[in-house]
VOGU-3710 file (C-alpha; in Angstrom, 3 decimals, decimal comma):
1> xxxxxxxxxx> 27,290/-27,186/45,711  27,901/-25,000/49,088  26,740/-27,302/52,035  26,037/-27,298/56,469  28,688/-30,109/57,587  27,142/-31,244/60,666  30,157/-33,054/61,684  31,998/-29,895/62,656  30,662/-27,666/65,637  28,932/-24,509/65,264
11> xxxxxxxxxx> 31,259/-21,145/66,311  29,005/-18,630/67,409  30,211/-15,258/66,102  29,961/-11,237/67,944  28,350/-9,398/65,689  28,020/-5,402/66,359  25,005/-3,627/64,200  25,071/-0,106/63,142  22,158/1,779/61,563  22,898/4,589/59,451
21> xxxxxxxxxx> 20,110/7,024/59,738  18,872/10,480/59,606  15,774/9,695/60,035  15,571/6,609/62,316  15,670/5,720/65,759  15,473/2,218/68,754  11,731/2,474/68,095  11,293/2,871/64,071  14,561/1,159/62,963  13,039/-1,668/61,398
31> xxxxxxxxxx> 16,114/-2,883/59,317  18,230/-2,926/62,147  15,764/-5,159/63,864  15,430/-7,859/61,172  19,068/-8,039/61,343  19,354/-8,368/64,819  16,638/-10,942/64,655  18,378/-13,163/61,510  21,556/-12,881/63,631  20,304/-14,230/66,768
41> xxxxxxxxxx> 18,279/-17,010/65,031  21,139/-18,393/63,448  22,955/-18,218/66,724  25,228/-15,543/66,339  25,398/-13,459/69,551  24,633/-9,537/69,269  28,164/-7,793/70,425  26,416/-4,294/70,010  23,722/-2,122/68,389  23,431/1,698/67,241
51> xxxxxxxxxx> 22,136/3,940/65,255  24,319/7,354/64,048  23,454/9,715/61,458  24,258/9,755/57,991  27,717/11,945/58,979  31,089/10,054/57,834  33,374/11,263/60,365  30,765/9,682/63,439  30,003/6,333/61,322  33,949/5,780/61,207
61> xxxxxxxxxx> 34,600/6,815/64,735  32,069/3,993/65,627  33,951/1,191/63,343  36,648/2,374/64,896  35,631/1,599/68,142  34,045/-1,829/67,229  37,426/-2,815/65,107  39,781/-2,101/68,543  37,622/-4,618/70,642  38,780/-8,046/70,155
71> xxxxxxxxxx> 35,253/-9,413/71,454  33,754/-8,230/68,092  34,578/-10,485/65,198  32,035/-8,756/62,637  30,588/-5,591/62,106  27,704/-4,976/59,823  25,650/-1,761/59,076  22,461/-1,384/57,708  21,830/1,798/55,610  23,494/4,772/53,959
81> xxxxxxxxxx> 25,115/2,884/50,712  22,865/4,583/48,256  23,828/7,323/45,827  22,442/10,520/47,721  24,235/13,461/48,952  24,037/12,145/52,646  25,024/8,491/51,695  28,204/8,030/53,209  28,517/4,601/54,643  30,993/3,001/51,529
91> xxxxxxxxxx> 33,094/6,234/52,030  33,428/5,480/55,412  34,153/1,869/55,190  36,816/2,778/52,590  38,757/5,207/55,233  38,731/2,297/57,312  39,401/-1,314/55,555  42,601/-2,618/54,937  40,855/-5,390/52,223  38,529/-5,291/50,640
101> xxxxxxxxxx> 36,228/-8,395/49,599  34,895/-7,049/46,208  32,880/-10,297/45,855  30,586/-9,336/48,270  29,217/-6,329/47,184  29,129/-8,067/43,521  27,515/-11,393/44,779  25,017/-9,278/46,639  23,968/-6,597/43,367  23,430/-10,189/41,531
111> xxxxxxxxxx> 21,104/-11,758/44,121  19,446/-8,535/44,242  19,049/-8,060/40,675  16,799/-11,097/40,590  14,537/-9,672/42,888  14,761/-6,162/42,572  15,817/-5,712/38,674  18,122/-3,108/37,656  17,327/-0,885/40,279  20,290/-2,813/42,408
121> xxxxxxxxxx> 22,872/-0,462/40,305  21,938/1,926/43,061  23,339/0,043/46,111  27,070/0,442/47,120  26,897/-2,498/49,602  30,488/-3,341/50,177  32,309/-5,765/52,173  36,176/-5,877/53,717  38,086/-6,175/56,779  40,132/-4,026/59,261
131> xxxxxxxxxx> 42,191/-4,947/61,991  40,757/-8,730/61,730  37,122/-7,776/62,014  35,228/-8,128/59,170  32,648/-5,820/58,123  29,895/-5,436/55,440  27,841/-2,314/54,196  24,107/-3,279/53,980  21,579/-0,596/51,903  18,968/0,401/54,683
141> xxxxxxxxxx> 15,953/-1,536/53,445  14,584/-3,921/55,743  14,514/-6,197/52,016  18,026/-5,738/51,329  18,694/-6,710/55,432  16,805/-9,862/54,432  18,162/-10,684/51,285  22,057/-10,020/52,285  21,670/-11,996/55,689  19,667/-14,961/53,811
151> xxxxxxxxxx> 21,643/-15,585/50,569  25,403/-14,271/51,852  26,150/-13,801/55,305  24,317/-16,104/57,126  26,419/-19,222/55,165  29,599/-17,453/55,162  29,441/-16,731/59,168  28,768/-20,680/59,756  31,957/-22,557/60,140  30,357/-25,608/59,335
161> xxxxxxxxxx> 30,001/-24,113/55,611  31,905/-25,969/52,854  33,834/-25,653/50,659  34,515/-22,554/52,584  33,983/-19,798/54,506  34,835/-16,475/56,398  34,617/-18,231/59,987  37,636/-20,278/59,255  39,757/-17,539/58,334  39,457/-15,218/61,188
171> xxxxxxxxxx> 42,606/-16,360/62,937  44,648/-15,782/59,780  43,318/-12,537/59,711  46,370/-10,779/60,740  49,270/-12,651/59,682  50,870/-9,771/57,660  51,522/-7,904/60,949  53,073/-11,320/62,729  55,439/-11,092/59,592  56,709/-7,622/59,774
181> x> 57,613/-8,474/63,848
//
């Protein structure tokens, strides 16, 4: 069973936030503002926050961005990982990642299931990194926020996490370009 070792010192990671939105803005982007709020709770620090529209080509300019500063170690964005014509946020990611961590969009359709039934089918959350940042595709509702922050991230972000988790990997995150040197 997945435990808190309180022997071992919390890391605080920078987490950036994107909102991917037609339709919302600072002021209505209530998603984005759980997030925020779970994040800072747990002690994570806020690296940055935005909101761009449902457009591929501006959501990857933005990981882009985020993945060439070394003071961001995650980025995760809230919205646009449905099934619509203007969903583009998986599309995005997968112009981006270099790995992909399939288990997280699978552990999150599971946990979502339970709450949400087979409507989860529709959600393309996905999960991978890129240049040693990780980064994880939320769906937009302010639920799905909750329930992705709560039951995933929130454990796998602590270093004090056992067995495992994602904290303790970052530095090995780009090994396979200290072997091609």
């Amino acid at each position: 069973m997945a435990r808190i070792d309180e022997t071992r010192p919390f890391i605080a990671c920078r987490i950036a936030v994107l909102t991917v939105s037609d339709t919302r803005g600072l002021h209505n982007d209530s998603s984005g503002d759980t997030l925020v709020a779970r994040i800072e709770t747990a002690g994570h620090v806020i690296a940055d926050r935005a909101i761009e529209r449902d457009d591929a080509d501006l959501v990857i300019g933005f990981l882009k961005r985020w993945i060439a500063q070394p003071d961001i170690d995650v980025i995760i964005t809230t919205g646009g990982t449905g099934i619509t014509g203007r969903d583009v946020t998986p599309e995005a990611f997968a112009r981006v990642l270099e790995k992909t961590i399939d288990g997280f969009g699978e552990l999150f359709r599971m946990l979502s299931y339970q709450k949400i039934g087979t409507s989860t089918m529709q959600s393309r959350a996905i999960g991978g990194v890129a240049g040693g940042t990780y980064m994880f595709a939320l769906p937009g509702s302010t639920g799905a926020v909750r329930d992705a922050w709560d039951d995933i991230l929130v454990w796998q972000l602590d270093n004090r996490h056992r067995p495992c988790n994602l904290v303790e990997l970052m530095p090995r995150l780009q090994e396979h370009l200290q072997a091609k040197l």
